[in-house]
ROKEPA-967352 format. One record per residue (C-alpha): residue number from 1; residue in three letters; x, y, z. Coordinates in Angstrom, 2 decimals. Last residue first. Layout:
// residues N
+-----+---------+---------+---------+---------+
: num : residuo :       X :       Y :       Z :
+-----+---------+---------+---------+---------+
: NUM :     ALA :       X :       Y :       Z :
...
+-----+---------+---------+---------+---------+
// end
This chain:
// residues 265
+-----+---------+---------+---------+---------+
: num : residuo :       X :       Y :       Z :
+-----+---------+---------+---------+---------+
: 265 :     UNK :   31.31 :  -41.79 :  -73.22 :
: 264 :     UNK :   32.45 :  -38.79 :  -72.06 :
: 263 :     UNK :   29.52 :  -36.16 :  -70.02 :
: 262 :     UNK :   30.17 :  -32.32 :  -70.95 :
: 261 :     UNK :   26.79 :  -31.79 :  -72.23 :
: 260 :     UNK :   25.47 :  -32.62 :  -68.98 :
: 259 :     UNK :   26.46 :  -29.35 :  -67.85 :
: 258 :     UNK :   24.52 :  -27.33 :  -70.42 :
: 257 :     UNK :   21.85 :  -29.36 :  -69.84 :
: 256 :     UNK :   22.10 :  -28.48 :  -65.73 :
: 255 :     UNK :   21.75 :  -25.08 :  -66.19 :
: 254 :     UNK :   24.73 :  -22.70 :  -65.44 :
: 253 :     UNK :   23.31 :  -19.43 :  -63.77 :
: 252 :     UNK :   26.31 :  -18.50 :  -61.43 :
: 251 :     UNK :   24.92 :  -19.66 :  -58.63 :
: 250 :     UNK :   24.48 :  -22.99 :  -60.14 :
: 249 :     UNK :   28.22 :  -23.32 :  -61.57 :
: 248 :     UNK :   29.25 :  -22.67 :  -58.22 :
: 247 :     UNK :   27.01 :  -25.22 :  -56.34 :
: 246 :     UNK :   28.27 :  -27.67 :  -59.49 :
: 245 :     UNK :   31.75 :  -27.28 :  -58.92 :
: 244 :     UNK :   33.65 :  -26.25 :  -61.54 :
: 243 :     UNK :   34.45 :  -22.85 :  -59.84 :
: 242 :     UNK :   36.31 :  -24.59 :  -57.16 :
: 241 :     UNK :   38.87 :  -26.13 :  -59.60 :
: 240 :     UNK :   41.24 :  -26.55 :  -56.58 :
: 239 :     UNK :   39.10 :  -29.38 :  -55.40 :
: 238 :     UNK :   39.96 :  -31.74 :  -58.51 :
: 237 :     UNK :   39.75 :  -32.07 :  -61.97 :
: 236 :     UNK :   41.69 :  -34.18 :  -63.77 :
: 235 :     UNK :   44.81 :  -32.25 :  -65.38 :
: 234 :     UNK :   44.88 :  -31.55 :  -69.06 :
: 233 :     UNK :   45.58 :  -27.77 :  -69.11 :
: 232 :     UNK :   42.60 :  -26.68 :  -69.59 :
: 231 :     UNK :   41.27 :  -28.68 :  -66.85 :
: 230 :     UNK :   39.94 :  -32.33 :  -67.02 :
: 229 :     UNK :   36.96 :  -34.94 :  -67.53 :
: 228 :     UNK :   37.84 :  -37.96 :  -66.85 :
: 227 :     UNK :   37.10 :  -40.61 :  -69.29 :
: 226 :     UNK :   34.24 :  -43.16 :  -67.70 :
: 225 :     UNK :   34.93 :  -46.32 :  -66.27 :
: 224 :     UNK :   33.00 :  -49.25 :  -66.76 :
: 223 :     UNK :   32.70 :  -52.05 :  -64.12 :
: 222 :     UNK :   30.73 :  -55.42 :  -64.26 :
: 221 :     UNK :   29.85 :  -56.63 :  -60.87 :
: 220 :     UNK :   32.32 :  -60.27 :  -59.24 :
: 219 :     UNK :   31.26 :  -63.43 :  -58.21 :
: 218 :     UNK :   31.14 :  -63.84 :  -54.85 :
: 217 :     UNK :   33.91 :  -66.08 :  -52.71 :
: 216 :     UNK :   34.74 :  -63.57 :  -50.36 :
: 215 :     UNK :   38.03 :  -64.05 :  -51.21 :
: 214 :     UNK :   37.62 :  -63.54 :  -54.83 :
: 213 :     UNK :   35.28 :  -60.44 :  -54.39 :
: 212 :     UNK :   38.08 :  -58.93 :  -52.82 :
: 211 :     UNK :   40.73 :  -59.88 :  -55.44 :
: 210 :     UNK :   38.32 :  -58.15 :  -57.87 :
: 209 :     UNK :   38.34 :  -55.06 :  -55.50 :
: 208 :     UNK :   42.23 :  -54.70 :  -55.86 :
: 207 :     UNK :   42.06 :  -54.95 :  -59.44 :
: 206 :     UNK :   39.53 :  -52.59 :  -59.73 :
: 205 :     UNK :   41.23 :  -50.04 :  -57.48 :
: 204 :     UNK :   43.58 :  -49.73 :  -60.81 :
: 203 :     UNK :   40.97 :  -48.49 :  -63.03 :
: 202 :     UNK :   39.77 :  -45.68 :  -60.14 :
: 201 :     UNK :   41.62 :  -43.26 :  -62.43 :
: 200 :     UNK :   39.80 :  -43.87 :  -64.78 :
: 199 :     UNK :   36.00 :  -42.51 :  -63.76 :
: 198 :     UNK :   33.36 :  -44.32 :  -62.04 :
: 197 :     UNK :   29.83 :  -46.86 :  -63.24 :
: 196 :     UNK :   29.75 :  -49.84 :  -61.00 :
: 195 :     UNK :   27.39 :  -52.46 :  -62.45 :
: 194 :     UNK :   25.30 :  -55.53 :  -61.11 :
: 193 :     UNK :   24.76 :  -53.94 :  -57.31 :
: 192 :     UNK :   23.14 :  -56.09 :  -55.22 :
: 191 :     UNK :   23.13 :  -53.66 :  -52.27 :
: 190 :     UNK :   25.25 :  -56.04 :  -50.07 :
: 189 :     UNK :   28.02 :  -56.92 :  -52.58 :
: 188 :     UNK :   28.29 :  -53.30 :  -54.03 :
: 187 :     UNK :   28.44 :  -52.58 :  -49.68 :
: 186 :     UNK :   31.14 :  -54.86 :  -49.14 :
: 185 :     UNK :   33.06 :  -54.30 :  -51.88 :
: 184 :     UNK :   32.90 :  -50.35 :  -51.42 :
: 183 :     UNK :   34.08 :  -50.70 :  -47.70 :
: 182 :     UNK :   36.60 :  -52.64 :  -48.22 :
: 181 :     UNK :   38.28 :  -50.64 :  -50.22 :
: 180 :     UNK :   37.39 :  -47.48 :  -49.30 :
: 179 :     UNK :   39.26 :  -48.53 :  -45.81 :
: 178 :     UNK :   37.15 :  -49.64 :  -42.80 :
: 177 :     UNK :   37.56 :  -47.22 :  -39.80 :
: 176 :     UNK :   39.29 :  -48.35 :  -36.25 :
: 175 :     UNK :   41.93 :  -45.56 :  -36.11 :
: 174 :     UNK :   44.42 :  -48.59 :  -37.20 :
: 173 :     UNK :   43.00 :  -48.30 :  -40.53 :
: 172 :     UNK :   40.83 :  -51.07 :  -42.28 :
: 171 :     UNK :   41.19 :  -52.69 :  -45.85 :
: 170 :     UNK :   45.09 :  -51.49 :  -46.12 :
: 169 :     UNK :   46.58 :  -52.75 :  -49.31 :
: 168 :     UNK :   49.04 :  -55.76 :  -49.91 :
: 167 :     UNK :   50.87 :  -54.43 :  -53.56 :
: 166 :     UNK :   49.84 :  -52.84 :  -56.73 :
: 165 :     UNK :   51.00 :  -53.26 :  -60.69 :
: 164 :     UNK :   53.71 :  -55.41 :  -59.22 :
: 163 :     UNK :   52.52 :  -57.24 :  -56.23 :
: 162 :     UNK :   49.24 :  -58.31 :  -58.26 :
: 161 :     UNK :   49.67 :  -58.23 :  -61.90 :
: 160 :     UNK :   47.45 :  -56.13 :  -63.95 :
: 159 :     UNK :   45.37 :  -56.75 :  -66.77 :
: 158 :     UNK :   42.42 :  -54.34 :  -68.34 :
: 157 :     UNK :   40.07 :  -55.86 :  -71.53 :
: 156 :     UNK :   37.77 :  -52.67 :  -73.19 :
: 155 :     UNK :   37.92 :  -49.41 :  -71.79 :
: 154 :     UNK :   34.18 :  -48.93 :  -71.96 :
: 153 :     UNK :   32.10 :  -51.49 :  -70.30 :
: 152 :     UNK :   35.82 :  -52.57 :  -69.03 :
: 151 :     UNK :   36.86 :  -56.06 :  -69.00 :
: 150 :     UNK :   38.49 :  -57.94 :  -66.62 :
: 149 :     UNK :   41.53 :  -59.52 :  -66.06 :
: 148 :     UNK :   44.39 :  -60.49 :  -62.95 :
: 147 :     UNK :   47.97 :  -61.86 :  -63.43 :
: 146 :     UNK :   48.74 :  -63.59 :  -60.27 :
: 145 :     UNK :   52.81 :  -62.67 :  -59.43 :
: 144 :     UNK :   52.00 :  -62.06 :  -55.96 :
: 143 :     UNK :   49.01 :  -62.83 :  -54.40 :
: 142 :     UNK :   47.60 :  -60.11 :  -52.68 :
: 141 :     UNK :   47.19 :  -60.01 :  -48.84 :
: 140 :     UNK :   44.99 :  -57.20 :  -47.56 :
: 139 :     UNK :   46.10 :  -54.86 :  -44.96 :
: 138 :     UNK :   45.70 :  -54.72 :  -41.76 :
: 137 :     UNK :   46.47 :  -51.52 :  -39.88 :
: 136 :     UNK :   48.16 :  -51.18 :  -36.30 :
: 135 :     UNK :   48.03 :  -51.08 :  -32.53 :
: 134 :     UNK :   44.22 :  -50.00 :  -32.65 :
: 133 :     UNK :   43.59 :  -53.23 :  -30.79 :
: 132 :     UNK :   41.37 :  -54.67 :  -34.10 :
: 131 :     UNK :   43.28 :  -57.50 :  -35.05 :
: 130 :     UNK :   43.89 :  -58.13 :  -31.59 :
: 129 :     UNK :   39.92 :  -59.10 :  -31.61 :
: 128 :     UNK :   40.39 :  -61.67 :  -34.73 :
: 127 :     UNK :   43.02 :  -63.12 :  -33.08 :
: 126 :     UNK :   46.89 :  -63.51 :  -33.12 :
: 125 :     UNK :   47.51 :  -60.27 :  -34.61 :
: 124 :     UNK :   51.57 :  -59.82 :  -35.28 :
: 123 :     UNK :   51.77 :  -62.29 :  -37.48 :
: 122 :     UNK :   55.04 :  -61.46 :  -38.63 :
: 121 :     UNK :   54.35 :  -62.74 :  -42.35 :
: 120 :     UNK :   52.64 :  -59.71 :  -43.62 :
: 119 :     UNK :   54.66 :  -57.07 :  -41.76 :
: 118 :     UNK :   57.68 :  -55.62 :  -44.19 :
: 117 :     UNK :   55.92 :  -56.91 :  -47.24 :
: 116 :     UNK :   57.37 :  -53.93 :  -49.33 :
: 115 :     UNK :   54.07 :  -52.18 :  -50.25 :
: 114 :     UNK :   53.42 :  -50.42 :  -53.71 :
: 113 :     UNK :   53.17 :  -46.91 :  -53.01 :
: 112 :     UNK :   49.73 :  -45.34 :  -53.05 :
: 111 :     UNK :   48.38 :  -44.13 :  -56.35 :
: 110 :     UNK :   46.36 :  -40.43 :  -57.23 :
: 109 :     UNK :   49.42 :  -39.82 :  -59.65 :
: 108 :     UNK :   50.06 :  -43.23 :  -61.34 :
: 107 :     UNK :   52.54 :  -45.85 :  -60.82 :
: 106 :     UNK :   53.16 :  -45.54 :  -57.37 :
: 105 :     UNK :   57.15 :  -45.51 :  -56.73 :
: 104 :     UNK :   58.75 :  -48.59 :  -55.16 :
: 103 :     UNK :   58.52 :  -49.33 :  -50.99 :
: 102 :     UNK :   60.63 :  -48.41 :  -48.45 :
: 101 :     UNK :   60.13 :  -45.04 :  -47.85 :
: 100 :     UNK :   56.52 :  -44.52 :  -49.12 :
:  99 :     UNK :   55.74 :  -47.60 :  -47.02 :
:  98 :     UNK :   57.54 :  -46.00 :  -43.36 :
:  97 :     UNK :   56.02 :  -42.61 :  -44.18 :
:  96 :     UNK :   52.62 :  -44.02 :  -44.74 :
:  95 :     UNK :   53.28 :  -45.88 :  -41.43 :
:  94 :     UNK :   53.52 :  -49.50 :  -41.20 :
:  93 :     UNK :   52.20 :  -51.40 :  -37.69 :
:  92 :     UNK :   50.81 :  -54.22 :  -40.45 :
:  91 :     UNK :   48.07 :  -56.51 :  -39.24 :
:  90 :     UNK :   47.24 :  -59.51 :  -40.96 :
:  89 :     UNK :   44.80 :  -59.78 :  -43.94 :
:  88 :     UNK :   43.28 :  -63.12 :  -46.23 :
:  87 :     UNK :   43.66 :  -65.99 :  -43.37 :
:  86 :     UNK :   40.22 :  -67.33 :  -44.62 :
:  85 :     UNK :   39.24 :  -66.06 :  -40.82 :
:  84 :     UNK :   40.80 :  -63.23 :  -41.25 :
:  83 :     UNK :   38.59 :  -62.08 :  -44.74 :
:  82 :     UNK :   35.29 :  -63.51 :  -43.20 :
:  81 :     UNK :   36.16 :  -61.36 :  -40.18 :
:  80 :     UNK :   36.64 :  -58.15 :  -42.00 :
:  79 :     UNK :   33.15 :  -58.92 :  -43.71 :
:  78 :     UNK :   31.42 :  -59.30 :  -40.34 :
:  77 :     UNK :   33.38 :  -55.75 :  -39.34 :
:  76 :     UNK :   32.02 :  -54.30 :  -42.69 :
:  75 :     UNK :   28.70 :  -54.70 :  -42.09 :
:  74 :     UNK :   28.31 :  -53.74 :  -38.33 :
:  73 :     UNK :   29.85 :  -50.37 :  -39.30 :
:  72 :     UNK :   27.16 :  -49.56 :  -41.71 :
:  71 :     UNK :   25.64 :  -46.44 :  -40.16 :
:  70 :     UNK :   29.20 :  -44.52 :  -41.58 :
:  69 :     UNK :   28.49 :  -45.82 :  -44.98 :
:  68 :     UNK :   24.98 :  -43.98 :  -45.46 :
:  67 :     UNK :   22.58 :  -46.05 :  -47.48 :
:  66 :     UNK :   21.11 :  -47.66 :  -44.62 :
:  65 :     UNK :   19.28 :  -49.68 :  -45.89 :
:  64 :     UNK :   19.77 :  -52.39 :  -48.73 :
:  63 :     UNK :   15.84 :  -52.96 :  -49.68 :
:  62 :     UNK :   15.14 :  -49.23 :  -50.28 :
:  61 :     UNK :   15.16 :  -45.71 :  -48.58 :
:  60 :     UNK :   14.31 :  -42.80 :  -50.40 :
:  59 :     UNK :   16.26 :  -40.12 :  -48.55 :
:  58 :     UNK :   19.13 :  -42.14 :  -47.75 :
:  57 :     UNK :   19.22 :  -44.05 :  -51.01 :
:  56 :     UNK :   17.29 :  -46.27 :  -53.63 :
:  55 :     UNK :   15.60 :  -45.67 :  -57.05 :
:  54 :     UNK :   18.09 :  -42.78 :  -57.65 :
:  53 :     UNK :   16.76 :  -39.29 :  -60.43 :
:  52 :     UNK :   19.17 :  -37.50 :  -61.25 :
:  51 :     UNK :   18.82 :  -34.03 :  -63.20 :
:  50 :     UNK :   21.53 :  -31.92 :  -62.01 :
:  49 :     UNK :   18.97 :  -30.03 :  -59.47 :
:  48 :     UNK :   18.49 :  -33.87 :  -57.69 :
:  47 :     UNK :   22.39 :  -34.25 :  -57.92 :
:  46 :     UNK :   22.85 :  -30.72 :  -55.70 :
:  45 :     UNK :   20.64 :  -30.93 :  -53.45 :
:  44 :     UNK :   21.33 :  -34.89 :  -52.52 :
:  43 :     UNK :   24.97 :  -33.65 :  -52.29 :
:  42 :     UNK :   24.10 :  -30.74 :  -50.54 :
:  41 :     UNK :   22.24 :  -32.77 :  -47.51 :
:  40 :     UNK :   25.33 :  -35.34 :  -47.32 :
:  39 :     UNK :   27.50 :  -32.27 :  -46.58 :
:  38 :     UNK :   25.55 :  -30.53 :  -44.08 :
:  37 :     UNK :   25.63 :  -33.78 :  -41.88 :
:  36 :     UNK :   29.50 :  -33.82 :  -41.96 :
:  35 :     UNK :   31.93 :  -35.42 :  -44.14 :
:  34 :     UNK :   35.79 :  -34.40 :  -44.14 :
:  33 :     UNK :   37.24 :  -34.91 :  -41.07 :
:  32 :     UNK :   34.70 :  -37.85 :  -40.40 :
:  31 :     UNK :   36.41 :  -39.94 :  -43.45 :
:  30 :     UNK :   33.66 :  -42.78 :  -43.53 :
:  29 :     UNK :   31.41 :  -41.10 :  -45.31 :
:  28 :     UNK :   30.58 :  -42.70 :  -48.79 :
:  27 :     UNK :   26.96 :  -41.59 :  -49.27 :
:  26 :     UNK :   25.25 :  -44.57 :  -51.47 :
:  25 :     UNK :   22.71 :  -43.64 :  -54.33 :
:  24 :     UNK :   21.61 :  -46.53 :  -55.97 :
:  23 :     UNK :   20.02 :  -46.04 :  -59.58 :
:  22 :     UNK :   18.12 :  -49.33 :  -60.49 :
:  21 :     UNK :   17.96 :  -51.09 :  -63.56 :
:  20 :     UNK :   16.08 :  -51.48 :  -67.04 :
:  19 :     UNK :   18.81 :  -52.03 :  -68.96 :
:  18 :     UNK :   18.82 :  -48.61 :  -70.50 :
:  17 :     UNK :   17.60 :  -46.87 :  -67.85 :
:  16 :     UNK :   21.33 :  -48.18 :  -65.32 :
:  15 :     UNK :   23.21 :  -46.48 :  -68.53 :
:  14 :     UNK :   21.58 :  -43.76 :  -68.75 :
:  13 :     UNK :   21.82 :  -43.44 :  -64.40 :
:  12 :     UNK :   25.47 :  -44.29 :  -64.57 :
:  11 :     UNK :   26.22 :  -41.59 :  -67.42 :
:  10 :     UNK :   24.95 :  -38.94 :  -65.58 :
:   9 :     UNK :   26.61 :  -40.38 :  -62.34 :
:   8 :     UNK :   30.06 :  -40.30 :  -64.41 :
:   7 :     UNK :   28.89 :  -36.14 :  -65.80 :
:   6 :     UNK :   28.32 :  -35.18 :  -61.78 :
:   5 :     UNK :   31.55 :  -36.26 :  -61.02 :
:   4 :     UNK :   33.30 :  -34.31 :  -63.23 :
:   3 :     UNK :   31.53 :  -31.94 :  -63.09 :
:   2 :     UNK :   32.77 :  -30.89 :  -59.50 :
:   1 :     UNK :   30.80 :  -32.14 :  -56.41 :
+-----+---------+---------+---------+---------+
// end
C-alpha cells in the first residue's frame, strides 16, 4: 500500500461521511501469486493506523459477506452465465503474445492492447460448461463503434468509443479465475455500492465496466477518480517506490496526518 492508495481511500471515506454512506472494504485477491493470508492482515493494519474507519468488510462483516474476492467464486460464475447466456462473451484461445502482436498499440501506459477480433465469431464454446474447459479465455464482446458517457465526480463528462478507445476484454482467464473486470462489477453490484472512489488511470476500465452493467441490465454507480499522486519525476507511483509505502513510512516515524496531507481532490 503506497500513498497513493491510501490518499484515494482517504478521499472515499470523506466523501462516503458526507452523504451519509457506508465505507466497504473489499480484499481483491484473486491473483494467488501475489495475495496470501499475511497480506490481507497488513492491509487491514495498515488502513486502520492511516485513519480509516469501513462500515463493512472481512473483519467487520456486513450484509454483502464475504468481503474477500477469492470466497466469492460462486458469484461470479452465476454472473458469467448471465453474460453467455445473453450471448455477451465467447471463448478466445489468444495469447497475450498473440493480441500484443496483432492488435494496435494501448493507448496509455498501464493499457492492454486493443484486440483484433481474431476469435469472437468462431464460436469455439458451444456451452456454458465448454466455456469453462480451461482450453481458452472469454472475453467480453464490445460493440463496436458505440460511443459511451459518463460523468466523473471529479473529472467532469468522459467518452470513449468501444473497439477504438478499447477492444473485447477478457472477463475470466483460461486458468479458471474471473478477470478484475468482472469481478469488480459483480461484487459493486452485489454490495450495493452507489459510488466507486479510484485513481485515473482506472478512467478507461470505466468504460468497460459501464458496458458490464449494460448487459446485466443494472443501472450503473457513480465513479470519481482521484489525481494520482506521483514521483518526482512525474511518474505514478508504483512498487518500485518502496519507501512510499505506508509500512515504510510508519517505521520511519511518518504519522498518518502528515500523509493525508498529500490526498488530490
Amino acid at each position: 500500500m503506497h500513498i497513493g492508495h491510501a490518499c484515494t481511500f482517504w478521499q472515499a471515506q470523506e466523501r462516503a461521511r458526507k452523504a451519509g454512506g457506508q465505507l466497504v472494504l473489499r480484499i481483491e485477491d484473486l491473483d494467488e501469486a501475489r495475495c496470501r493470508p499475511e497480506f490481507r492482515d497488513a492491509v487491514i493494519e495498515d488502513l486502520s493506523w492511516f485513519g480509516l474507519q469501513w462500515n463493512e468488510g472481512p473483519d467487520v462483516g456486513g450484509p454483502s459477506a464475504p468481503y474477500v474476492q477469492s470466497l466469492r467464486r460462486r458469484h461470479y460464475l452465476n454472473v458469467l452465465r448471465q453474460l453467455w447466456e445473453a450471448g455477451g462473451v465467447y471463448g478466445c484461445t489468444c495469447s497475450r503474445k498473440d493480441v500484443a502482436g496483432a492488435a494496435t498499440a494501448p493507448h496509455a501506459e498501464n493499457e492492454e492492447p486493443i484486440y483484433p477480433g481474431t476469435c469472437r465469431d468462431l464460436k469455439k464454446a458451444t456451452s456454458f460448461e465448454s466455456l469453462l474447459s480451461g482450453e481458452w479465455n472469454v472475453r467480453f464482446r464490445v460493440p463496436d463503434g458505440k460511443t459511451i458517457r459518463f460523468q466523473d465526480g471529479r473529472a467532469g463528462e468522459q467518452t470513449a468509443i468501444a473497439g477504438k478507445d478499447f477492444g473485447d476484454f477478457v472477463v475470466w482467464r483460461r486458468d479458471d479465475v474471473p478477470a478484475y473486470h468482472l469481478a469488480v462489477v459483480a461484487d459493486d453490484i452485489a454490495m450495493r455500492i452507489t459510488e466507486v472512489v479510484r485513481g485515473e488511470d482506472l478512467l478507461l476500465s470505466t468504460f468497460r465496466h459501464l458496458l458490464l452493467y449494460r448487459a446485466l441490465k443494472v443501472e450503473p454507480c457513480a465513479f470519481y477518480h482521484t489525481q494520482l499522486i506521483t514521483d518526482e519525476e512525474g511518474r505514478r507511483l508504483a512498487k518500485r517506490h518502496a519507501p512510499l509505502n505506508l509500512r515504510a513510512l510508519r517505521a520511519s516515524g511518518v504519522g498518518p496526518e502528515e500523509i493525508r496531507a498529500r490526498a488530490k481532490t
